[in-house]
MARBAVEX-520013 format. One record per residue: residue in three letters; x, y, z of N, C-alpha, C in turn. Coordinates in steps of 0.02 Angstrom, whole numbers, plus 32768, in hexadecimal, padded with zeros to 4 digits. Layout:
alaXYZXYZXYZ ...
END
This chain:
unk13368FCE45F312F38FE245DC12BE8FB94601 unk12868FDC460412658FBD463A12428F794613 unk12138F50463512018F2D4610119B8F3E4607 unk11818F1845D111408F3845DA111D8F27461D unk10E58F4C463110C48F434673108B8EF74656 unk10978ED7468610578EA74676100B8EBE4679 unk0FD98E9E46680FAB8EB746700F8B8EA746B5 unk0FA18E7D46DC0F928E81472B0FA58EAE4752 unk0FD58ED8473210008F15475C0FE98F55474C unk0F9A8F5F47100F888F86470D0F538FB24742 unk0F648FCF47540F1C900E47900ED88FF64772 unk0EC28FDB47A60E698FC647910E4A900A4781 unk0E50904F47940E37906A475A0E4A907F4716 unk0E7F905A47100E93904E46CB0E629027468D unk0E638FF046CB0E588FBD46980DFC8FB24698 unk0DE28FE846CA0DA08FF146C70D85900B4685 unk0DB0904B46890DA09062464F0DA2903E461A unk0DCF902546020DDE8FFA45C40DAB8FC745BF unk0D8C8FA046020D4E8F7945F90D118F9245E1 unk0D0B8FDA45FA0CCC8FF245E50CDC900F459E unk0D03901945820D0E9026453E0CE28FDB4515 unk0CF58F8B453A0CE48F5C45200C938F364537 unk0C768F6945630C378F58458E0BFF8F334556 unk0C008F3C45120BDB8F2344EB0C098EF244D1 unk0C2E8EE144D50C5E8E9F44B70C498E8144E0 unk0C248E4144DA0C1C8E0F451E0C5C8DEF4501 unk0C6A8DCA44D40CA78D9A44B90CEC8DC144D3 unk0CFB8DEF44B30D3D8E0244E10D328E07452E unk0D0C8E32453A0D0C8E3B45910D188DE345B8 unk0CEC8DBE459E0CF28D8245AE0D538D5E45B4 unk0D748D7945730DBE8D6145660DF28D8E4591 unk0DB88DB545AA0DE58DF845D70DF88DCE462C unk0DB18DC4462D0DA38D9B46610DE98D694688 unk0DEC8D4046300E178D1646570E6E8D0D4654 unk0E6F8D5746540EC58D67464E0EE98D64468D unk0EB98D7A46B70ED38D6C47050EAB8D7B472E unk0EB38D6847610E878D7547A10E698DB747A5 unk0E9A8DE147B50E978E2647B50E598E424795 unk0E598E2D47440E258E3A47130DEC8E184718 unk0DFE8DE247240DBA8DAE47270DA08DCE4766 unk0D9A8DE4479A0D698E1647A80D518E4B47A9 unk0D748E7647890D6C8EB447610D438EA24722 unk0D528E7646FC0D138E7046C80CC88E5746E8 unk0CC08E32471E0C8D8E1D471E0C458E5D472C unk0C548E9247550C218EC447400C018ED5470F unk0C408ED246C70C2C8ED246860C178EA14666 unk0C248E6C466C0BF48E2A465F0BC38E264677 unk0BB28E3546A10B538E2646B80B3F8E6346D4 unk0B588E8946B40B288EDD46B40AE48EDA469D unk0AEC8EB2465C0A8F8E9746480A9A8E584629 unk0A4C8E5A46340A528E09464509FC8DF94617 unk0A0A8DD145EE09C98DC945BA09A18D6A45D8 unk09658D8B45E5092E8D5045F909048D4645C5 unk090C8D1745A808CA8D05457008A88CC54561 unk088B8CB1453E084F8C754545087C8C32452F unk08A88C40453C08CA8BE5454C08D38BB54571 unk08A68B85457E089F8B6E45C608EE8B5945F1 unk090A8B2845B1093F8B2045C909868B5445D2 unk097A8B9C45AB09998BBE45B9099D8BF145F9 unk09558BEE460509388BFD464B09448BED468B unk09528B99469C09648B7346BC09A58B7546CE unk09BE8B73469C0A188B8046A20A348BB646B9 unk09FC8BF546950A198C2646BB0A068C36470B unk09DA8C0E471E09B88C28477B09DE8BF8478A unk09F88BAA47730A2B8B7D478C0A748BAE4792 unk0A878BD047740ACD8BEE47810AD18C1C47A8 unk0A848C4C47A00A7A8C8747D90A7A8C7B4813 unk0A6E8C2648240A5C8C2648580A878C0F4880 unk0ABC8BDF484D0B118BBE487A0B3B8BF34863 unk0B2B8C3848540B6A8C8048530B2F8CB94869 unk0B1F8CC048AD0AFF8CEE48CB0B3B8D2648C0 unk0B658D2A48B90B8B8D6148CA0B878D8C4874 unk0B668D6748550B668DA047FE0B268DAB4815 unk0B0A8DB5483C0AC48DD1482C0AD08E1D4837 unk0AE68E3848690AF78E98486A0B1E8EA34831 unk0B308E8947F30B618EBB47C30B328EB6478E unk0AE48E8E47930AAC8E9447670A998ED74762 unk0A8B8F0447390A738F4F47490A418F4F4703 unk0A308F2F46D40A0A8F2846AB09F28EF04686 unk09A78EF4468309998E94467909568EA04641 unk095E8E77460309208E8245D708F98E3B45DE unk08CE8E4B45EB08A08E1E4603084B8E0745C5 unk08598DBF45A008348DC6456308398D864547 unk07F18D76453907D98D3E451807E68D3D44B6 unk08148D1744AB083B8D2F446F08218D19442B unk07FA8CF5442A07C98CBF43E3078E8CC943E1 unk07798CD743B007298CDB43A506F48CB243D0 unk06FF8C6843CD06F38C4343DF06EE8C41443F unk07178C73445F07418C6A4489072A8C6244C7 unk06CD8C7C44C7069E8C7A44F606978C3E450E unk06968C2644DE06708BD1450106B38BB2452B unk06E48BB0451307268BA74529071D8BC6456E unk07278C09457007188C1945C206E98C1445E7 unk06928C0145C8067D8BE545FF06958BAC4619 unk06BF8B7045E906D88B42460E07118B414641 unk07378B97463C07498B95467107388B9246C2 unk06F58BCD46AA06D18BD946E106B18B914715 unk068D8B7746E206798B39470206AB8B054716 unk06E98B0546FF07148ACC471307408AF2475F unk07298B37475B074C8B57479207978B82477E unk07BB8B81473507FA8B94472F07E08BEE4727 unk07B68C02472207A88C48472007678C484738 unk07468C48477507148C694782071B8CA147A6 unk06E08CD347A606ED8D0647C407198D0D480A unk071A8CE9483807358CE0487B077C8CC1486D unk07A38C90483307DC8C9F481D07F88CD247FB unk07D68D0347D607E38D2847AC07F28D6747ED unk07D98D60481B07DC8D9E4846081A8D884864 unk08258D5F487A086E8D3B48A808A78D644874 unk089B8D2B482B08BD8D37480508F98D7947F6 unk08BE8DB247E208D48E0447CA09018E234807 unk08D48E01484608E88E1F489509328E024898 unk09468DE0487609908DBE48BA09C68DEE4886 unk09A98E2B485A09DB8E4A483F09DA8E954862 unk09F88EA6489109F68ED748BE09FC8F0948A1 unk0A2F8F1C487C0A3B8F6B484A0A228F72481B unk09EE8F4947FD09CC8F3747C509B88F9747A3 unk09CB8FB0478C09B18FF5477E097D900F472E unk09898FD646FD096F8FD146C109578F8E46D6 unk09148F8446AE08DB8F64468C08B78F5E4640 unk08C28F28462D08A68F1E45D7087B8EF145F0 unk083B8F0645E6080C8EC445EC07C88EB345C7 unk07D58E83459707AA8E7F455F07718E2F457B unk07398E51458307048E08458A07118DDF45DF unk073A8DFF4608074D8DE44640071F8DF14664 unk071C8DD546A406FE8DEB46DC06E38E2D46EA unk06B58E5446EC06A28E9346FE06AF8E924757 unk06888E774765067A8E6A47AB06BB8E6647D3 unk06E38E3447BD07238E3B47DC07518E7247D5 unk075B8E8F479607788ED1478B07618EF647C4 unk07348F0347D107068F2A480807238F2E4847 unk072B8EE0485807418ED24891077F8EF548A1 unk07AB8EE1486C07F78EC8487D080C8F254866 unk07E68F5B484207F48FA4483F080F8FC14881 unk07D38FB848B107F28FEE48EE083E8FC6491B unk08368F7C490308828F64491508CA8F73490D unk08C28F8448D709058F8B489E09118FC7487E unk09518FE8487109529027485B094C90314821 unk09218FF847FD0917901847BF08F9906547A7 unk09229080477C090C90B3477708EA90C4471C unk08FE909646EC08E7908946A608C5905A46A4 unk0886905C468D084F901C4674083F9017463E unk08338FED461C081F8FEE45D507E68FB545D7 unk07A48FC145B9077D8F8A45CB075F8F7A4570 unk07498F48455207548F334514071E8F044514 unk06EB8F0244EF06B98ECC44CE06898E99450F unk066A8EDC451B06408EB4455C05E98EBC4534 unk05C68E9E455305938EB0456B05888E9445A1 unk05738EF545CE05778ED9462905278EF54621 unk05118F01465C04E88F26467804FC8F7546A3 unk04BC8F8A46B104E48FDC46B205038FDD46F6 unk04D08FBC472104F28FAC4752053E8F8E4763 unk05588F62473C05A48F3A473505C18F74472A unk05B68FA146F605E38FDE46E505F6900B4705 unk05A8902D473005B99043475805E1902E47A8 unk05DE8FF647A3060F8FDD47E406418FD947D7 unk06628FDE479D06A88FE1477806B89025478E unk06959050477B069990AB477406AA90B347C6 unk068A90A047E4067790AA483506C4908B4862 unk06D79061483E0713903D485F07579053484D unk074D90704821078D909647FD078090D947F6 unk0744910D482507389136482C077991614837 unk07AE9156487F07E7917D489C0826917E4879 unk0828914448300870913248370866912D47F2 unk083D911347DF083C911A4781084A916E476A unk08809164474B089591AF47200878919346CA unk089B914D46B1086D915E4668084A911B466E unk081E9133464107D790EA462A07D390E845F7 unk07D990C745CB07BD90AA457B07989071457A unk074C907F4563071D90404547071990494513 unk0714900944D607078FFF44AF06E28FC944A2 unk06A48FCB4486068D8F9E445506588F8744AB unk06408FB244D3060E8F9E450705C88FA144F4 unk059C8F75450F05698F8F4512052F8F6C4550 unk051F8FB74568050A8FA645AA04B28FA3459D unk04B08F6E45C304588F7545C604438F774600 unk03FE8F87461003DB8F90465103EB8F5D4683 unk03EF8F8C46B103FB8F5E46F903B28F3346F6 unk03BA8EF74716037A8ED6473103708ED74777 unk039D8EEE479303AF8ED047DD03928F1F4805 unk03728F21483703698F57487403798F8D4865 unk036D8FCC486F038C9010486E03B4900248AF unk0413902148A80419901D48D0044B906748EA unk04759070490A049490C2492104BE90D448E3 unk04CB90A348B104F090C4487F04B190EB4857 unk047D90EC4852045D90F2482A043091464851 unk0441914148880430917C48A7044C91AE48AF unk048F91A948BD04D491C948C2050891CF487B unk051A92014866054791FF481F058A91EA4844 unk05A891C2481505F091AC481C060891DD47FD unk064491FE48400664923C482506B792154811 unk06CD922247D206FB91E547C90748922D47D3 unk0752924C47FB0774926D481407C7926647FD unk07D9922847EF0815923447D8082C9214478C unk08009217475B07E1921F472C0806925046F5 unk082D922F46D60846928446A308489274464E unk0838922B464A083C921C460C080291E84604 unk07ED920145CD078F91C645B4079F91C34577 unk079991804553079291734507075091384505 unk072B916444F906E6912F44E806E191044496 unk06C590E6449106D290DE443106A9908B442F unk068E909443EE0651905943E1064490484420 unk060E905F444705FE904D446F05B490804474 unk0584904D449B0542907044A1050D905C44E8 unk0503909444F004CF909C452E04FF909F455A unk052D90A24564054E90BF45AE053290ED45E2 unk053490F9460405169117464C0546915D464A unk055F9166461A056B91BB462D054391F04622 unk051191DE466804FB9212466D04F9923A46B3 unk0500928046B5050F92A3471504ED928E4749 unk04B192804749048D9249477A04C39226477A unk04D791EE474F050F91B64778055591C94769 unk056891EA474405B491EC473C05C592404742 unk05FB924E4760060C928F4757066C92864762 unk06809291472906D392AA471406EC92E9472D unk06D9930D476006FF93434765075D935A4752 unk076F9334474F07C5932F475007D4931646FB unk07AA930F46CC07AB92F6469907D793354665 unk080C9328464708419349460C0836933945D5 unk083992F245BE082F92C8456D080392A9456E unk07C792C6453A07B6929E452E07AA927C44D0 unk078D923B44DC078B92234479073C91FF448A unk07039228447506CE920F447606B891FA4437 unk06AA91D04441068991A643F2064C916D4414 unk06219196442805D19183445D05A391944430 unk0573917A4437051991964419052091C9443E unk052191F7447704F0922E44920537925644B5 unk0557927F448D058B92B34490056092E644EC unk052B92F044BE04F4932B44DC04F493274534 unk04E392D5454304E892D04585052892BC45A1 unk0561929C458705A79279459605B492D145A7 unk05B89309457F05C99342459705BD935645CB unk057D936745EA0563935C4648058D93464668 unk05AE932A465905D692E7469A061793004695 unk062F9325466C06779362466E0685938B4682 unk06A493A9468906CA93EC46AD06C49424466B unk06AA9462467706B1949A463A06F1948A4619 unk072F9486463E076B949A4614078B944B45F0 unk0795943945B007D1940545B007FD9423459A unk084393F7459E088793F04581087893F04539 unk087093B945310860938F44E60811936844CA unk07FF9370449707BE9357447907BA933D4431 unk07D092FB444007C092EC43D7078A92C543DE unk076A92D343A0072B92CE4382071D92BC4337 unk06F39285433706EE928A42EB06B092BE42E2 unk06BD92D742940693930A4283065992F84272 unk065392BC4255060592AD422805E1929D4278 unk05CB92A8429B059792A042C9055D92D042B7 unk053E928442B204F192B6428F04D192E442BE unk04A7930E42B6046F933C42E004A5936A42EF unk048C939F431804A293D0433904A693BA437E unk04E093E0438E050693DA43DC04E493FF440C unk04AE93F4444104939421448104A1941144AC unk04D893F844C004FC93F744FD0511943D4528 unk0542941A4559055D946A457C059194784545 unk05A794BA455305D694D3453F061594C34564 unk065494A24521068D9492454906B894B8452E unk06F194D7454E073294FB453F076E94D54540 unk078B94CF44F907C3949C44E507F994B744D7 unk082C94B144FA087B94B544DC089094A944A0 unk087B946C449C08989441446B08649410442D unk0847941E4400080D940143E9082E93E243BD unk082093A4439E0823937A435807EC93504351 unk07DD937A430807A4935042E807C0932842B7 unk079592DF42B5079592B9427B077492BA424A unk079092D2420D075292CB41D7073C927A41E9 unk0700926F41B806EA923441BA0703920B4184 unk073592214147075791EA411C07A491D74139 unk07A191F5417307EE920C4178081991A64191 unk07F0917C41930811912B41AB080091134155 unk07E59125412F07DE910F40F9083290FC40C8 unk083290B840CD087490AD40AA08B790AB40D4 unk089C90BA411708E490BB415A08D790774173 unk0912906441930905903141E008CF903E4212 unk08B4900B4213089F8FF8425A08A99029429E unk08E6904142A108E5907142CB08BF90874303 unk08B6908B4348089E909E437D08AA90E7437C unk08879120437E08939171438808B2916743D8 unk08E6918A43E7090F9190441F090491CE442E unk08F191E5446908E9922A447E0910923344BD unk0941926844BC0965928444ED09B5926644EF 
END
């Protein structure tokens, strides 16, 4: 009778699969790791698939100290949430800024030395550098979280992730007047062309409007904006999908859109649920 196969003698797409069954286990994948060679590099894609940055100085440190003596885990990074984690947490990062462990010109190095980087979570970070480091990297998901930029910052976000951004979610933005020059963004609409998913939500004064923004390629969207009326302009007649909460006061004079797929929210309907994020698509 035969005897059992070891697990080093298993077909790496065997044992791929079986890792990605465990891709959210960091603790096992980690014990997977160290059964044998074989595995221990087969797990490591799944170990630093994402990779969480947040307002700990010394956790910060440690982690650009290891990134930087194991250059070779930086391509199996493909998603990174990026976020100042304590109330408090501002003052904390200006002292990064000024001591130099995050200023904008590290923060840009930083995001950059992750080549396949394709997802983005980024709460209170750098605008400016996001900007930069967009037309670098194939990110193709952004999520941007608790800023106040200027319209200008935003729109250089929009403008840089014009070709390659498919979804965007802001929450909790709010943009105020540029102070700075009129400059070609402001003349020219950013056509955000590869664009198929928008979730706007607590957030106010955004720049969606067709002068500067235009979604042609846009499928889902979850608007929860002050001004439905003009964010519509900046769409394509047809979507996929459209949820909406219902209590939006006034009447709707926007364009006319044609929906596949509509869901409305009553307005008691989170009353007594979780916390919950609405997920569309």
């Amino acid at each position: 009778m035969k005897s059992a196969i070891a697990s080093s003698e298993l077909p790496p797409d065997i044992v791929c699969l079986i890792l990605k069954v465990l891709e959210h286990d960091k603790g096992t994948l980690k014990n997977c790791a160290l059964t044998c060679n074989a595995w221990h590099d087969l797990c490591l894609p799944f170990i630093f698939k994402t990779v969480n940055i947040h307002s700990d100085v010394d956790y910060t440190r440690a982690f650009r100290c290891f990134m930087i003596n194991s250059p070779h885990l930086r391509a199996y990074v493909r998603r990174t949430v990026l976020y100042i984690s304590e109330p408090g947490a501002r003052d904390q990062f200006h002292f990064w800024t000024t001591s130099g462990w995050f200023d904008e010109e590290h923060t840009k190095s930083f995001i950059a030395s992750f080549p396949n980087l394709n997802y983005a979570n980024c709460s209170s970070f750098h605008l400016p550098a996001i900007s930069f480091v967009l037309p670098q990297l194939p990110i193709t998901t952004l999520q941007l979280h608790k800023y106040s930029v200027s319209v200008t910052e935003f729109l250089a976000v929009c403008a840089a992730g014009a070709q390659t951004l498919r979804s965007l979610t802001v929450s909790f933005i709010d943009c105020y007047p540029s102070s700075s020059p009129t400059t070609s963004m402001d003349a020219i609409p950013i056509i955000m062309i590869a664009l198929t998913k928008l979730s706007a939500s607590y957030s106010i004064n955004l720049p969606f409007q067709p002068e500067r923004i235009q979604m042609p390629s846009l499928q889902i969207l979850f608007p929860d904006v002050n001004d439905l009326d003009t964010l519509s302009a900046c769409l394509p007649d047809f979507l996929n999908t459209l949820v909406i909460h219902t209590a939006e006061e006034g009447d709707y004079v926007g364009k006319v859109l044609h929906v596949e797929n509509l869901c409305l929210i009553p307005s008691d309907y989170w009353d007594g649920l979780p916390s919950y994020g609405v997920q569309t698509g």
